[in-house]
C-alpha positions as CSV (number, residue, x, y, z in Angstrom):
1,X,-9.2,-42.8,-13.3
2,X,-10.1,-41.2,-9.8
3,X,-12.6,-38.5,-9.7
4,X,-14.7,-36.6,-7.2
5,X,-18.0,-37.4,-7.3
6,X,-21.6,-36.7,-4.8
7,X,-24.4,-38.9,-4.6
8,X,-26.9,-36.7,-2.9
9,X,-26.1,-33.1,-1.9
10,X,-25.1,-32.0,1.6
11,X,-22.3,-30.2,3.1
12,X,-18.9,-30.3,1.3
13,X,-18.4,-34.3,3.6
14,X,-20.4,-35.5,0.8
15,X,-17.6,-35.0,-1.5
16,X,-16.0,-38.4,-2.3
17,X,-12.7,-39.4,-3.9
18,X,-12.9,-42.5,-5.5
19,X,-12.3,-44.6,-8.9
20,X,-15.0,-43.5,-12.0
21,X,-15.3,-44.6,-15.5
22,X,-12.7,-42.6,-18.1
23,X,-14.4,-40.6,-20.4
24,X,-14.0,-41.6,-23.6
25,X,-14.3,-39.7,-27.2
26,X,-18.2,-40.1,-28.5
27,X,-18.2,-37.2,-31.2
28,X,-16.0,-36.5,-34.1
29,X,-16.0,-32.9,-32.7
30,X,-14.1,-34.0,-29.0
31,X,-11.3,-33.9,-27.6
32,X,-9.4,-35.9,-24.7
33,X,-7.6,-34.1,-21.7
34,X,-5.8,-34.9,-19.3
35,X,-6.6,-32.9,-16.5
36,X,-3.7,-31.3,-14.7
37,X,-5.9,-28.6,-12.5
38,X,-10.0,-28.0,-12.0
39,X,-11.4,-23.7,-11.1
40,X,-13.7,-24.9,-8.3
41,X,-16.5,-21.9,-8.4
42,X,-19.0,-21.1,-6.6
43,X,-21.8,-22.6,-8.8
44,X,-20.1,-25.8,-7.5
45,X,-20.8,-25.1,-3.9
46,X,-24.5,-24.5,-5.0
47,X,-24.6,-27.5,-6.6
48,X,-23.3,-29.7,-3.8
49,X,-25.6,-27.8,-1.3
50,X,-29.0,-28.4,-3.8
51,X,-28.4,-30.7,-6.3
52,X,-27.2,-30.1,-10.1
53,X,-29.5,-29.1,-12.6
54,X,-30.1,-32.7,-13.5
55,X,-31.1,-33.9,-10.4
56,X,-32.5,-37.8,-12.1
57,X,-28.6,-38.2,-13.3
58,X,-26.5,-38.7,-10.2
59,X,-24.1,-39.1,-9.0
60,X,-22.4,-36.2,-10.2
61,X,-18.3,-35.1,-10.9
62,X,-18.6,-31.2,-10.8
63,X,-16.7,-28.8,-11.6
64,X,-17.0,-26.3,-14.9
65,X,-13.6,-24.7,-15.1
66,X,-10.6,-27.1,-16.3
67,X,-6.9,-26.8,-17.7
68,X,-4.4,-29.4,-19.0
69,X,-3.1,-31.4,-22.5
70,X,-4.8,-32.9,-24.9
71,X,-4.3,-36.8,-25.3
72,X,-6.5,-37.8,-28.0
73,X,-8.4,-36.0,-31.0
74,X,-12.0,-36.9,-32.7
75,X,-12.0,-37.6,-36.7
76,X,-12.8,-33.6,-37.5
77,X,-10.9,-32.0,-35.2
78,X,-8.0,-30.1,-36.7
79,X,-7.7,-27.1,-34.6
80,X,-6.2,-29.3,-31.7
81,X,-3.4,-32.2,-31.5
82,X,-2.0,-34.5,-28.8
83,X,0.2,-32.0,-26.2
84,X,-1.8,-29.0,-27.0
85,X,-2.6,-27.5,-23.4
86,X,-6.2,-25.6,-23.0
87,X,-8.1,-24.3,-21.1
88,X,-12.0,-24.2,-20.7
89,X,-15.3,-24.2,-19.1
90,X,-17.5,-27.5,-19.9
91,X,-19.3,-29.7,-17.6
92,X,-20.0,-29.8,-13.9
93,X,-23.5,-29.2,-14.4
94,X,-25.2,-32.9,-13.7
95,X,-25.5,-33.9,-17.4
96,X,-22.0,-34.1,-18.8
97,X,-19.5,-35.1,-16.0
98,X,-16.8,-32.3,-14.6
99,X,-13.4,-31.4,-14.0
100,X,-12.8,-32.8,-10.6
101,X,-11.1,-35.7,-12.1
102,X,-7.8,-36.3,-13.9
103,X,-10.0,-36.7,-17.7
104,X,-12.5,-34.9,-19.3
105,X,-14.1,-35.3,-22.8
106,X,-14.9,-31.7,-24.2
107,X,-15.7,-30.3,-27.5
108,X,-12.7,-29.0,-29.0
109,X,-15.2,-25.9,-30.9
110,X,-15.3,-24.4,-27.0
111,X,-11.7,-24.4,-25.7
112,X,-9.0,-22.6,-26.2
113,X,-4.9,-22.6,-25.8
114,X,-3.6,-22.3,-22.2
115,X,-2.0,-18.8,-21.7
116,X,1.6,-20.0,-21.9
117,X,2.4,-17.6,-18.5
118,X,0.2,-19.0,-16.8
119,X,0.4,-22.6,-14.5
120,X,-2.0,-25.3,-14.9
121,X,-3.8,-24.4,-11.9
122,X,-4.0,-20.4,-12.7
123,X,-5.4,-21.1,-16.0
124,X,-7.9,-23.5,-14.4
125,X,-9.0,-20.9,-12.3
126,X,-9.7,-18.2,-15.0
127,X,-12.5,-19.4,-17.4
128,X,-15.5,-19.1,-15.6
129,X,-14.3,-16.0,-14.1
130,X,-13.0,-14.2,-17.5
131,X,-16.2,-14.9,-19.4
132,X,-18.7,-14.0,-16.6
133,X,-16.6,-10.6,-16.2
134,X,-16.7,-10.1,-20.2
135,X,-20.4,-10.5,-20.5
136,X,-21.1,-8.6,-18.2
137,X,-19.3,-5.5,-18.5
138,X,-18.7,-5.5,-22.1
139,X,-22.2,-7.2,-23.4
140,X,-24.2,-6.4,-21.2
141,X,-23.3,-3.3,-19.5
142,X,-22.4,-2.0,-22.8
143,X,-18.9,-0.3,-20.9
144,X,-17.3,2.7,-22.5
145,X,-13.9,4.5,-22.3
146,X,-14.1,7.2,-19.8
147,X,-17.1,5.7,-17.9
148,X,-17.0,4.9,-14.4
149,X,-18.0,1.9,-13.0
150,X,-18.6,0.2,-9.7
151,X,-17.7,-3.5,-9.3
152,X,-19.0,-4.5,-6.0
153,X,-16.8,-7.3,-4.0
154,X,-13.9,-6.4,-6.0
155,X,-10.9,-8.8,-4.1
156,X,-13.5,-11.8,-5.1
157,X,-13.1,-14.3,-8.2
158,X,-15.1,-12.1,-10.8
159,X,-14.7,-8.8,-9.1
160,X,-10.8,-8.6,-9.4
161,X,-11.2,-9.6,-13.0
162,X,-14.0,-7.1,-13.5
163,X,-11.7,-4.4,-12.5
164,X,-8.9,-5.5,-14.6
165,X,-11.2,-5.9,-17.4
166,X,-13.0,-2.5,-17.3
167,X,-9.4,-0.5,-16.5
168,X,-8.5,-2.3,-19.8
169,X,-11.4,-0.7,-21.7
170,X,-10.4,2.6,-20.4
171,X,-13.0,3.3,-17.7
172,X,-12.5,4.2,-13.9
173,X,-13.7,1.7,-11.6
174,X,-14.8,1.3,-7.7
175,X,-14.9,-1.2,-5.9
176,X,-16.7,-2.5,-2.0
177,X,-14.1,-4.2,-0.4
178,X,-14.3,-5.7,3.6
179,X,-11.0,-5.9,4.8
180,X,-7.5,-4.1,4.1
181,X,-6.0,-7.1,2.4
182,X,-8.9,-6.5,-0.1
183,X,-8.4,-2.7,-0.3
184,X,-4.7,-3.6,-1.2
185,X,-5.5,-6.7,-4.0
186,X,-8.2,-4.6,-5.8
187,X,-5.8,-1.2,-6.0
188,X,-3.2,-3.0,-6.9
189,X,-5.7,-4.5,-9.5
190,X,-6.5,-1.0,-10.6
191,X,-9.3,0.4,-8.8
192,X,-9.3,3.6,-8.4
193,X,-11.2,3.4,-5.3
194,X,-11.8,1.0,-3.0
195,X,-14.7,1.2,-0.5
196,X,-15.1,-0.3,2.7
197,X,-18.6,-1.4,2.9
198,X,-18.0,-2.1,6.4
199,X,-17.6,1.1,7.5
200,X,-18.8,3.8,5.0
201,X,-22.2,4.0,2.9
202,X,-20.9,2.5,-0.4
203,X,-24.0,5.1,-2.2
204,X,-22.9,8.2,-0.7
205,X,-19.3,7.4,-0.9
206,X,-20.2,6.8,-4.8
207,X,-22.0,10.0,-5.0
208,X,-18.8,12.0,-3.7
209,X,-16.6,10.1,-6.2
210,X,-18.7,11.2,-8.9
211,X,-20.3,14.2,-7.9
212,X,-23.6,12.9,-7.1
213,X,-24.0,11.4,-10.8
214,X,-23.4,8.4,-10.3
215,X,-21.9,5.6,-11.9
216,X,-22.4,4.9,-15.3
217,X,-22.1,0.8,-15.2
218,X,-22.6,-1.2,-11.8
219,X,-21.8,-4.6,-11.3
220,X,-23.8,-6.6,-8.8
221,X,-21.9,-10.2,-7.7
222,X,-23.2,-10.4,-4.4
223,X,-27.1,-10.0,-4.3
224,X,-30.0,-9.1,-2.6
225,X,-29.8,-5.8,-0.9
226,X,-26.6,-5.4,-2.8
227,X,-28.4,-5.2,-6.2
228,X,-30.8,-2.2,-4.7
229,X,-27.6,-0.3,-3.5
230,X,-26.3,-0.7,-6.8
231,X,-29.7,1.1,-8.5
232,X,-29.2,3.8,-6.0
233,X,-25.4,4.1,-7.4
234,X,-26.1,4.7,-10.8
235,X,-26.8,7.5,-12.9
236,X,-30.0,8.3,-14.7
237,X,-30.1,6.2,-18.1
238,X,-27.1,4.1,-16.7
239,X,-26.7,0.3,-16.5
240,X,-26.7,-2.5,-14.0
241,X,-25.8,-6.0,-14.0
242,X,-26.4,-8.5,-11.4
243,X,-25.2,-12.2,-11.8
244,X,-27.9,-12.9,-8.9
245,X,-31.7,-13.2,-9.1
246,X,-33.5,-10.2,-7.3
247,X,-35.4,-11.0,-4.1
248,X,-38.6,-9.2,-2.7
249,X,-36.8,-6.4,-1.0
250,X,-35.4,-5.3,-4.9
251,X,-35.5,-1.2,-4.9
252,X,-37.6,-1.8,-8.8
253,X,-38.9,2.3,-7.7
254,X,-35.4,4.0,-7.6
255,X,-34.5,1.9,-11.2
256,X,-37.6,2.9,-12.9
257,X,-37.6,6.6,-11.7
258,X,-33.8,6.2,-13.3
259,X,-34.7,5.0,-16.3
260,X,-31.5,2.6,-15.8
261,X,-31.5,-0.3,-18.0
262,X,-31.0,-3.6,-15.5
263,X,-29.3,-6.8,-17.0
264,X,-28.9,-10.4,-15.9
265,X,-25.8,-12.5,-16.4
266,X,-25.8,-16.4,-16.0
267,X,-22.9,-17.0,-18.4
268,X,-24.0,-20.9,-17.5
269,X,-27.1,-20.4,-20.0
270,X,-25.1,-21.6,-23.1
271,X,-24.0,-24.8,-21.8
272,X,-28.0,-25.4,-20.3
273,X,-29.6,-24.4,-23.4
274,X,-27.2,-26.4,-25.7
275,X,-26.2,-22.4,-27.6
276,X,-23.8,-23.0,-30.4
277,X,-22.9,-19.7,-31.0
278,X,-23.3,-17.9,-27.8
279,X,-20.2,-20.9,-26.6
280,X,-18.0,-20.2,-29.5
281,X,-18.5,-16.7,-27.9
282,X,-17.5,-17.9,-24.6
283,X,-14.2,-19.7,-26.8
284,X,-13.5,-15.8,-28.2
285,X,-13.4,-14.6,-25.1
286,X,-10.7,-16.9,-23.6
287,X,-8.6,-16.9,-27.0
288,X,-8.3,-12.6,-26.2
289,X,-7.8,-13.1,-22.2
290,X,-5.0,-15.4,-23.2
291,X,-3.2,-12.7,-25.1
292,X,-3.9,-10.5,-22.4
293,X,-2.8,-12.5,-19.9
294,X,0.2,-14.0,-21.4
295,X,0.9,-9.4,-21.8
296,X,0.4,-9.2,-18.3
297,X,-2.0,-6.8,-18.5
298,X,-4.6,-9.1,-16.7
299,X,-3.9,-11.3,-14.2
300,X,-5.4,-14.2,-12.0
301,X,-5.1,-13.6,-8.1
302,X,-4.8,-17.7,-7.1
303,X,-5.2,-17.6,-3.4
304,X,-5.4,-20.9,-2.4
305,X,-4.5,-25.0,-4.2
306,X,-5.7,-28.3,-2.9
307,X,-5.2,-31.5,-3.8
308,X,-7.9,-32.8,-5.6
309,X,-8.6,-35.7,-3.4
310,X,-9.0,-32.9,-0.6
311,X,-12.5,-31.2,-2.8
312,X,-14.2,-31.2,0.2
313,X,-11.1,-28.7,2.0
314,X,-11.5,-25.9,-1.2
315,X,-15.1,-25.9,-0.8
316,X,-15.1,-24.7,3.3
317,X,-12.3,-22.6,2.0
318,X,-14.9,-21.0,-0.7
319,X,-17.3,-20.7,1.8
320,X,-15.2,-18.8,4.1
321,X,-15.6,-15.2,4.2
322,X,-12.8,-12.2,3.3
323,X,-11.5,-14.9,1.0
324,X,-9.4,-13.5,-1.6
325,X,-9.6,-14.4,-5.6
326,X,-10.0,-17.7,-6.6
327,X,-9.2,-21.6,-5.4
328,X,-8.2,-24.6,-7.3
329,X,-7.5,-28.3,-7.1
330,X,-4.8,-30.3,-8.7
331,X,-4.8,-33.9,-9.6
């Protein structure tokens, strides 16, 4: 088969197309796939730019988020036949090859059915971003009906699903935005309010919104200064959640004088600690987005496909900045 793979990390040039060694089934548990679209993510930028987690095992096929149809079955699976299509997020991480290629071995305990609406290439696109979303409104952040709840970048790959996921649990959600393509995406989306960071104070436009409460749950995908906006956002005894780790700069005064509990999400930690039952979580959570997305009461905003000989393309592309939703490659 042909695959993408990088021998030492770099800019997205060092992406190469080129033949690589099928995967074949090792574990009764596995299953076959035959790829037929990869998510590309912004953990797999990171990884190209500074090497995988297991930096002694290269070169490397990344890519975590995958969709297609099942080929070939291990002894104990029984959940899965040949022509089921799934969708899943396994791999890409340096140890277990990705999903820029047209196979991948995965267990068949941590995937689930393809959400029959959706194409190859929006399905791909979804895992990673559904779960991270999940996890971190509804585990983490603890989201009720009738909260409010600030997703910051809203019009990006987790932020529009964060908004669709916390309108589903009844709260009301605002979003930063930079652009009026944004504005549009994440109110069509559901947010009741969409802020332009680029021109207003996201904090005081907050504190109007909720009459200088705050919010109850903020959701922090961007970072740094971001996260220390966010704990001036929230309400006394309210939550935040950043995917990102906090720098120097981190506002730790305003949070403790708040008494605001602060959570990390790295939705990744499963897969690098080897967590059986925090994956078959992760497998929950896509069998209930299916259903919901196949309702059409969530949907994924696919901006952008590439071919997935052209890797090195839908990286720049995620790098760009304004970018809308999420990108994906096809075989």
């Amino acid at each position: 088969m042909n695959a993408i793979i990088f021998e030492k990390p770099g800019s997205p040039e060092v992406l190469r197309w080129q033949s690589w060694p099928q995967p074949q089934i090792q574990q009764e548990s596995e299953v076959l796939v035959d790829l037929r679209a990869a998510g590309v993510n912004p953990i797999d930028a990171k990884l190209r730019q500074r090497g995988t987690f297991y930096p002694e095992q290269m070169p490397a096929v990344l890519g975590c988020d995958g969709a297609g149809v099942v080929t070939a079955v291990g002894a104990a699976v029984q959940s899965l036949q040949p022509g089921d299509e799934v969708y899943f997020c396994q791999g890409g991480l340096g140890q277990e090859p990705g999903t820029y290629a047209e196979y991948a071995v995965v267990d068949a305990r941590f995937v689930a059915r393809k959400p029959k609406s959706l194409s190859f290439a929006e399905a791909a696109a979804a895992p990673l971003v559904l779960i991270t979303a999940w996890e971190a409104l509804y585990d983490r952040g603890r989201l009720q009906p009738d909260q409010t709840v600030l997703v910051q970048a809203g019009a990006g790959g987790v932020g529009h699903v964060a908004i669709q996921l916390a309108k589903l649990r009844g709260a009301r959600v605002c979003t930063t935005v930079s652009s009026e393509d944004q504005a549009l995406l994440a109110t069509q989306l559901g947010a009741d309010l969409a802020i332009r960071y680029d021109q207003t104070d996201p904090v005081t436009a907050i504190a109007a919104w909720t009459q200088n409460l705050g919010v109850d749950v903020a959701f922090d995908t961007v970072g740094k200064r971001v996260l220390s906006q966010c704990l001036a956002a929230t309400r006394i005894y309210g939550d935040v959640v950043t995917l990102l780790a906090a720098d120097a700069a981190t506002d730790w005064s305003t949070a403790r004088t708040r008494n605001l509990r602060v959570s990390f999400e790295l939705m990744l930690t499963p897969m690098l600690q080897g967590l059986v039952e925090a994956r078959l979580h992760h497998a929950k959570i896509l069998r209930q987005c299916a259903q919901w997305l196949d309702a059409g009461q969530i949907k994924i905003h696919l901006a952008q496909t590439f071919p997935l000989s052209e890797a090195a393309a839908a990286h720049r592309w995620l790098e760009t900045k304004g970018r809308l939703g999420k990108v994906a490659l096809t075989p």
